[in-house]
NUSEFI-188162 format. One line per 2 residues: number of its first residue (from 1); their letters; for each residue x, y, z of N, C-alpha, C, O. Coordinates in pm, 1 decimal, padded with zeros to 6 digits. Atoms other than C-alpha are relative to their C-alpha. Layout:
<nodes>
NUM = a = X Y Z X Y Z X Y Z X Y Z ~ ...
</nodes>
This chain:
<nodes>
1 = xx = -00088.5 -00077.4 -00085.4 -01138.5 -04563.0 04452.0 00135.2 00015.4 -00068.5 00170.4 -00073.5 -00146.0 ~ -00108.2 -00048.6 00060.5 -00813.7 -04390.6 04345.6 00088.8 -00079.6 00073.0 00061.6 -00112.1 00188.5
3 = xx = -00149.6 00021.0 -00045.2 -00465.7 -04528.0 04405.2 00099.3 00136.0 00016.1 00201.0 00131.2 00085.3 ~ -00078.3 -00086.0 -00008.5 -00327.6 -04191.5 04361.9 -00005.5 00070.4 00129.7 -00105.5 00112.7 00187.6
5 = xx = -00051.4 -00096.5 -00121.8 -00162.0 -04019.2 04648.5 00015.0 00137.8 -00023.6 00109.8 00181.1 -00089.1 ~ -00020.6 -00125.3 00008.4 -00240.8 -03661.7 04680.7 00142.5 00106.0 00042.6 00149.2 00143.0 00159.9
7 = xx = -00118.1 -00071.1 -00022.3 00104.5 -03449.9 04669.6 -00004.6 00137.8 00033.4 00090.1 00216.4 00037.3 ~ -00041.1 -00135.0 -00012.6 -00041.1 -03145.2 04751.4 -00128.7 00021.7 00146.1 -00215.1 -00056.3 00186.2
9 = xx = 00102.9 00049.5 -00105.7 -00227.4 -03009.9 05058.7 -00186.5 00021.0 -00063.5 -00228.7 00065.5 -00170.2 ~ 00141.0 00015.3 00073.0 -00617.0 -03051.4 05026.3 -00081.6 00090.2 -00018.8 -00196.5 00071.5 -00058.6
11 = xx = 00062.7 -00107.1 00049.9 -00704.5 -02730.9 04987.7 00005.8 00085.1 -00137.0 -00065.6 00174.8 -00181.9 ~ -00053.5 -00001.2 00146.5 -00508.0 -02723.2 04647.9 -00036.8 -00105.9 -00050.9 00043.4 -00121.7 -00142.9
13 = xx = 00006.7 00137.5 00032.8 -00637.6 -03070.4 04563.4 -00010.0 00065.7 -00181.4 00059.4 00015.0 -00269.4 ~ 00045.1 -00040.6 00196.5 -00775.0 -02865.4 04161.9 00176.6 -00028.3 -00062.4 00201.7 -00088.2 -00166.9
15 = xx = -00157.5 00002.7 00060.0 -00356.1 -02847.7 04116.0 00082.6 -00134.6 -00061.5 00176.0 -00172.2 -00132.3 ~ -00081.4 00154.7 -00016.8 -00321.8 -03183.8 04170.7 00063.2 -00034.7 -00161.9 00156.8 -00111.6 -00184.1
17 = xx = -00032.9 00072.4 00116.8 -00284.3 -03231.9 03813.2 00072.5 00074.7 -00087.4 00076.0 00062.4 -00209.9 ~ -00151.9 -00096.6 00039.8 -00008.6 -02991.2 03747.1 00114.9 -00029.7 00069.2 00215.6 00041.0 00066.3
19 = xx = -00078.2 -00000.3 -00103.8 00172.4 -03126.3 03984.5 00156.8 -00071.7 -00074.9 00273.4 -00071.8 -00035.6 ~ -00139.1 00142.1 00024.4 00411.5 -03387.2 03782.1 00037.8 00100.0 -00125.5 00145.8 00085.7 -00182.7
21 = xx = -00061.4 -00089.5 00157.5 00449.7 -03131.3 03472.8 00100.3 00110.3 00078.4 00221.8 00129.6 00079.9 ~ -00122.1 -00099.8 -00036.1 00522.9 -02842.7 03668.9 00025.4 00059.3 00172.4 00021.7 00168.9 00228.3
23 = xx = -00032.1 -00036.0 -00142.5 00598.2 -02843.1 04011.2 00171.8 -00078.9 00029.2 00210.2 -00181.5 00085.4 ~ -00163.6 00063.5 00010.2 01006.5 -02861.2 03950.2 00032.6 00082.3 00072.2 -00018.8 00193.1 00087.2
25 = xx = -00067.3 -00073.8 -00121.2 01234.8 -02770.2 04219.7 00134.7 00087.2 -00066.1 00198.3 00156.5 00013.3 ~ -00057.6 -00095.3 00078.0 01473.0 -02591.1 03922.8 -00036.0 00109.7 -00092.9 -00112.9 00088.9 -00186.8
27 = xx = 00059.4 -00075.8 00127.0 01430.7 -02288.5 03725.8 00043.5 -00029.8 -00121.1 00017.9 00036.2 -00221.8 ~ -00059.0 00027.0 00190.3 01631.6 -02492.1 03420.7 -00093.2 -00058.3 00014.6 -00168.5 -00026.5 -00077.4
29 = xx = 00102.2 00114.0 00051.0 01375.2 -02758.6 03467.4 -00130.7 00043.9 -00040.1 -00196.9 -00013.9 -00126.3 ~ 00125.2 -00044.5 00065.0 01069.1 -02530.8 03447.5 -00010.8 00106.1 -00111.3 -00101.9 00160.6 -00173.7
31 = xx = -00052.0 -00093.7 00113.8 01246.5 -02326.6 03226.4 -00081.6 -00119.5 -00167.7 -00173.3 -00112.8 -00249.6 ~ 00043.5 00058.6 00122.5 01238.5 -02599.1 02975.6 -00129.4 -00085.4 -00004.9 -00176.9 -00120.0 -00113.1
33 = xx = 00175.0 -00006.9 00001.8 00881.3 -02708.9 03080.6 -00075.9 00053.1 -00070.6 -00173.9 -00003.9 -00118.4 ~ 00046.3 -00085.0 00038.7 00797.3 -02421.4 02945.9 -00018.4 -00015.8 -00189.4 -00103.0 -00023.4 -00278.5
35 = xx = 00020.1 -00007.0 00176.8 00959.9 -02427.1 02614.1 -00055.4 -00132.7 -00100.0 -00093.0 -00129.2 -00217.2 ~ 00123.5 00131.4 00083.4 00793.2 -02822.8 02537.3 -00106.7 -00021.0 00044.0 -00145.2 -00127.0 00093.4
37 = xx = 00126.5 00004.2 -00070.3 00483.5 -02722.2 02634.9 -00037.9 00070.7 -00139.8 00042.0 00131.4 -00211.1 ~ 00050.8 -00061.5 00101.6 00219.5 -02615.0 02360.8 -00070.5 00107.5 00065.0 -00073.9 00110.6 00188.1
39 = xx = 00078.2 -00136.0 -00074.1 00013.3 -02281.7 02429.5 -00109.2 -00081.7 00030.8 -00166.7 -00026.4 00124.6 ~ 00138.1 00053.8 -00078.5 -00284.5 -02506.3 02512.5 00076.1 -00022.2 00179.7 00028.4 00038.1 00275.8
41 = xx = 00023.8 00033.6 -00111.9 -00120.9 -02650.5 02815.6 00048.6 00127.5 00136.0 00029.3 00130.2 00257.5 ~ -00037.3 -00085.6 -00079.5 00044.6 -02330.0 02919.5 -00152.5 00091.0 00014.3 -00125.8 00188.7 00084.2
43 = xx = 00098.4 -00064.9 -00033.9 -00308.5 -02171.8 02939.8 -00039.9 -00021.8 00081.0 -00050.0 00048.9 00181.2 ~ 00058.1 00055.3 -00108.2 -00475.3 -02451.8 03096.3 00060.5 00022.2 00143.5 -00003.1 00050.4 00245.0
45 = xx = -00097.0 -00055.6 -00140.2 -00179.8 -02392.5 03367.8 -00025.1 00118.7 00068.6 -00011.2 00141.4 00188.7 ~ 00003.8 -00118.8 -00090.9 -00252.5 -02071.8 03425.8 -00188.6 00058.8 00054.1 -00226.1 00132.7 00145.1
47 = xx = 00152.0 -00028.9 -00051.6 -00669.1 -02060.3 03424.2 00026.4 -00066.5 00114.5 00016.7 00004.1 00214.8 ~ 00035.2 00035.8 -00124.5 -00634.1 -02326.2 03689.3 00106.9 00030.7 00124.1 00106.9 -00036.7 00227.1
49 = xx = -00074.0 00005.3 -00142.9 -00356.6 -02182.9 03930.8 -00025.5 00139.3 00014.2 00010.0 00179.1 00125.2 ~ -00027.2 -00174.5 -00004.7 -00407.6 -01773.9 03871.4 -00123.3 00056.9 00112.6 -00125.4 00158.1 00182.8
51 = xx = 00135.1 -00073.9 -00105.8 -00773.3 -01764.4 04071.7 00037.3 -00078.0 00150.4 -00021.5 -00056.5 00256.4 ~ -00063.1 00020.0 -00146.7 -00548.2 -01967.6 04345.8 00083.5 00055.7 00099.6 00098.4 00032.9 00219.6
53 = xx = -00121.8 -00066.0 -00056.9 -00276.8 -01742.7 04396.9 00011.1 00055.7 00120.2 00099.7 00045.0 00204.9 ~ 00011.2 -00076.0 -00156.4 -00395.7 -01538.6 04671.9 00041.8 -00084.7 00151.7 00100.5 -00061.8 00257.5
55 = xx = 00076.1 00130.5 -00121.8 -00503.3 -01865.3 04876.2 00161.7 -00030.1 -00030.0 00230.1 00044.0 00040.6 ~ -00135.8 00064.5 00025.5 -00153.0 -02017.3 04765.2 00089.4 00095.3 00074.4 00110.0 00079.8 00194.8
57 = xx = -00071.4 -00051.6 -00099.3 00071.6 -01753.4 04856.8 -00027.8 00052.0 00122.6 00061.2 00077.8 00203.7 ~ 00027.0 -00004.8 -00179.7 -00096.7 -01679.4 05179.1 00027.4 -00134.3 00085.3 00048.9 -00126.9 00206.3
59 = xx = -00070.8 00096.7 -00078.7 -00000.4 -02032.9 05274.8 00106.4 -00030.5 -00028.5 00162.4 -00125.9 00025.5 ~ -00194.6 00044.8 00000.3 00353.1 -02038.2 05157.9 00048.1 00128.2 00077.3 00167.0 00113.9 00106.0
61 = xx = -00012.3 -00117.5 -00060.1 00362.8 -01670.6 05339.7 00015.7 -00028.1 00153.9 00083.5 00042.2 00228.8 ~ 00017.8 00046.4 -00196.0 00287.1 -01860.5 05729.3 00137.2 -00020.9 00033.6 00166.9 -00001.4 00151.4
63 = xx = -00115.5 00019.1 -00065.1 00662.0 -01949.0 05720.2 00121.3 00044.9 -00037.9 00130.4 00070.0 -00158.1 ~ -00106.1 -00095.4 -00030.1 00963.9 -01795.0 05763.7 00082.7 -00034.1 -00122.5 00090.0 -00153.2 -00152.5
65 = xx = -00103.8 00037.2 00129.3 01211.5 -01779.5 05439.7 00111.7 -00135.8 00035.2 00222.6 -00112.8 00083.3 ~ -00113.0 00111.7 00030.4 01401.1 -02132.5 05421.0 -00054.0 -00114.5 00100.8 00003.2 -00223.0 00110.9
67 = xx = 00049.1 00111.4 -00079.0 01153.9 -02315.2 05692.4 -00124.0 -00050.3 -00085.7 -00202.3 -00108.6 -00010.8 ~ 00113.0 00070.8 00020.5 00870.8 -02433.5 05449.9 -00024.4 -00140.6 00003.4 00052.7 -00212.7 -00060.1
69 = xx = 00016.4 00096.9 00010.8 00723.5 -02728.4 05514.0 00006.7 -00119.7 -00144.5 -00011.3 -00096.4 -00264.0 ~ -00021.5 00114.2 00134.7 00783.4 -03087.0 05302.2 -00143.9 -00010.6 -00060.1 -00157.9 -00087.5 -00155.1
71 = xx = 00107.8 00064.0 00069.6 00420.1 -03090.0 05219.7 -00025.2 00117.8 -00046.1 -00141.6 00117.1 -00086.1 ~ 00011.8 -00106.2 00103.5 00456.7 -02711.6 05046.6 00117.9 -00019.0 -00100.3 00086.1 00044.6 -00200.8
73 = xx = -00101.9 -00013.2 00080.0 00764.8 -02759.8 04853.0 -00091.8 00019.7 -00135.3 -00125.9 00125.6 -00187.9 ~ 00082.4 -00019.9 00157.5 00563.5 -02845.2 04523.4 -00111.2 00074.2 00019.5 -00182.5 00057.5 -00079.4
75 = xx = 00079.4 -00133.1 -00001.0 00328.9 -02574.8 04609.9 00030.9 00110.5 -00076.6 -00024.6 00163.9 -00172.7 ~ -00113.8 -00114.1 00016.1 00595.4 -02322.3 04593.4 00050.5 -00022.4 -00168.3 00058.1 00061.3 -00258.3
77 = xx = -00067.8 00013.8 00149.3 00745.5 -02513.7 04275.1 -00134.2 00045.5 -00124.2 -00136.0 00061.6 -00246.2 ~ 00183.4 -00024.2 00114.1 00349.0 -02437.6 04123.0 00037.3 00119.8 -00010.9 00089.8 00130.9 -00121.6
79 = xx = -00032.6 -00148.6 -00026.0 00420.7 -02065.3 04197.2 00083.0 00050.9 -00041.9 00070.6 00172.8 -00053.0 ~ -00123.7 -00019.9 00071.0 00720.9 -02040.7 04050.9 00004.3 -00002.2 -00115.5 00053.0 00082.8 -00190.1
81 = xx = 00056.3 00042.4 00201.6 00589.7 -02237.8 03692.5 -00074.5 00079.3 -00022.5 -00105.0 00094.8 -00140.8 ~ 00098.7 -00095.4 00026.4 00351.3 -01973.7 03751.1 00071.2 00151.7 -00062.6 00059.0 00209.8 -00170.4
83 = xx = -00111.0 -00096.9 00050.7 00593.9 -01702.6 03734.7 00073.3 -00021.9 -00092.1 00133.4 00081.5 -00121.3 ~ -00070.2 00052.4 00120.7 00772.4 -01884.4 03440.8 -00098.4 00027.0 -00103.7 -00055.4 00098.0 -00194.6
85 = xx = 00061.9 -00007.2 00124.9 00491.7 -01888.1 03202.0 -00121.3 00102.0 00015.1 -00187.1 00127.6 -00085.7 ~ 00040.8 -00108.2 00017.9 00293.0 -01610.5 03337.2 -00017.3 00123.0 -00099.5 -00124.4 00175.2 -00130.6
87 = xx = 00013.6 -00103.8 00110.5 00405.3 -01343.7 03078.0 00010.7 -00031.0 -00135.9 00029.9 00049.5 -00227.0 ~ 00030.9 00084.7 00108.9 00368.9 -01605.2 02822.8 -00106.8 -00013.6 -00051.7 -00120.4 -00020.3 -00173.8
89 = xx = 00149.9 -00048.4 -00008.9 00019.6 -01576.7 02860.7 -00041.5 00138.6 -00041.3 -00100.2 00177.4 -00142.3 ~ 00066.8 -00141.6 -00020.6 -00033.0 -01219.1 02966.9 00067.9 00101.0 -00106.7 00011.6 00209.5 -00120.7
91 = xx = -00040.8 -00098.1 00075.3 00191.0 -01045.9 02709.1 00083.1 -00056.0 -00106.2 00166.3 00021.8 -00152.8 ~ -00012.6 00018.1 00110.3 00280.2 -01296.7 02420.0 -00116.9 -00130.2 -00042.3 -00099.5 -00248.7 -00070.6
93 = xx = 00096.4 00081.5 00034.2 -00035.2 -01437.8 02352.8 00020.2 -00179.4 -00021.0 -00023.1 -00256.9 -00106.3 ~ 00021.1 00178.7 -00032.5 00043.0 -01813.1 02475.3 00133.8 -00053.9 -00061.4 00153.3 -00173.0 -00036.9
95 = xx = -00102.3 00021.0 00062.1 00381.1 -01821.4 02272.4 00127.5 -00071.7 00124.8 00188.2 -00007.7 00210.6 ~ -00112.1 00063.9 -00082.5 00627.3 -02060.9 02459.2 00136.3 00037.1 00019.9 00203.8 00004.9 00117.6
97 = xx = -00101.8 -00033.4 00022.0 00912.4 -01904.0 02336.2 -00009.3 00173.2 -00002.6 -00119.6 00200.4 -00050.0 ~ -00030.6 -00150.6 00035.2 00992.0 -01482.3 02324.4 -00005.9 00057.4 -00117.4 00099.2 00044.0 -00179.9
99 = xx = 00015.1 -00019.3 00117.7 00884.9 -01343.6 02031.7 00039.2 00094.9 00011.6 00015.4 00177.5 00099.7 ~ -00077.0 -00150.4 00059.0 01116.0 -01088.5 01836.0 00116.7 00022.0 00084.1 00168.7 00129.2 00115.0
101 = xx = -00137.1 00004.5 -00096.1 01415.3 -01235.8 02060.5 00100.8 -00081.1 -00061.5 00108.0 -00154.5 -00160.1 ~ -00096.8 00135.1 00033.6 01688.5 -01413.4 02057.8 -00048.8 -00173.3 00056.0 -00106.0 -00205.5 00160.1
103 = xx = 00065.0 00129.6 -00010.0 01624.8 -01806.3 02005.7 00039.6 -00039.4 00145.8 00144.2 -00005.4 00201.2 ~ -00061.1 00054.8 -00166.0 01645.1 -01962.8 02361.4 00086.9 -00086.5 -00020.6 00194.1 -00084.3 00039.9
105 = xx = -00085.1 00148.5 -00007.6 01790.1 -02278.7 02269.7 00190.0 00034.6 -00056.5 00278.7 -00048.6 -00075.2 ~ -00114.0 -00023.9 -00024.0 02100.2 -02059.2 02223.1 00115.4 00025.9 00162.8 00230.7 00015.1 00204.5
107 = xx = -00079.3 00019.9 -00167.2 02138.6 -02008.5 02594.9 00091.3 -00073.3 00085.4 00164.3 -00155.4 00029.9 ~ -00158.2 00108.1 -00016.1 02393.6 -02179.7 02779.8 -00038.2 -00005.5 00186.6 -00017.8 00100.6 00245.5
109 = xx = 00016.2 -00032.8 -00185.5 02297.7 -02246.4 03218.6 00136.1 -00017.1 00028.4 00225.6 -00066.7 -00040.1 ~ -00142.5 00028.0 -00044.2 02578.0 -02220.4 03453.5 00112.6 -00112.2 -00031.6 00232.4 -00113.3 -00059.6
111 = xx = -00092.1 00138.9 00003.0 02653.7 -02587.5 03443.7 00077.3 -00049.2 -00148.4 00147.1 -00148.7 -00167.7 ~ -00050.9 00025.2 00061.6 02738.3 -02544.4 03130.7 -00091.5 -00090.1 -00109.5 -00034.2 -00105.3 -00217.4
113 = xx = 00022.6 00047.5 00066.5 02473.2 -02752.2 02967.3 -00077.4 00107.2 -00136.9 -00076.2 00229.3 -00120.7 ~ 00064.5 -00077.8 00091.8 02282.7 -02614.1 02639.7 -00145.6 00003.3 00027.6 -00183.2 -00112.1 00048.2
115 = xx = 00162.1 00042.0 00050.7 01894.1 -02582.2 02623.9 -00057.8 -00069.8 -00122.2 -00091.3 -00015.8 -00227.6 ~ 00057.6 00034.5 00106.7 01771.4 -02839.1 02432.4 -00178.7 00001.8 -00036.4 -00233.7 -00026.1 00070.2
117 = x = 00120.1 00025.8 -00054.9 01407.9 -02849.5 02384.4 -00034.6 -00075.5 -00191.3 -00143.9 -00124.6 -00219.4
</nodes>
């Protein structure tokens, strides 16, 4: 028998194991998820959450903008990493970083810190 406590509800239980990489409640934090991640795991991320999406956002959809429940938060944060490395996938063949851009790790977030990755 498992010790692990499921963090997500049980109809997402397949996620479960995306849950501690990328279910961050910042877009710097899944920002840089993103960029120390290799194209293997950003794939695996997206075969197993892209045939959920429907089912997913139809249950973050039941509640009203700013009332979601504590047991969707990291749902929502899945959906979001989804939208982060989505066109990482779909339109630079798995590349973590922007190809034929400017380097990220020149960026600068509000707070002022740098992107390190």
């Amino acid at each position: 028998m498992s010790n692990i406590i499921s963090q997500l509800p049980a109809d997402f239980a397949a996620l479960e194991p995306f849950v501690a990489k990328w279910a961050l409640g910042t877009s710097k934090q899944r920002h840089l998820a993103r960029l120390n991640s290799t194209k293997e795991e950003l794939q695996a991320f997206y075969d197993a959450i892209l045939p959920e999406m429907r089912h997913l956002l139809a249950a973050l959809d039941q509640y009203p903008l700013g009332s979601l429940s504590e047991e969707l938060h990291k749902l929502y944060w899945l959906s979001l990493s989804f939208a982060e490395i989505a066109p990482h996938i779909e339109l630079y063949k798995g590349s973590v970083g922007v190809p034929y851009a400017f380097e990220e790790t020149r960026f600068v977030y509000e707070t002022g810190d740098v992107v390190n990755v």
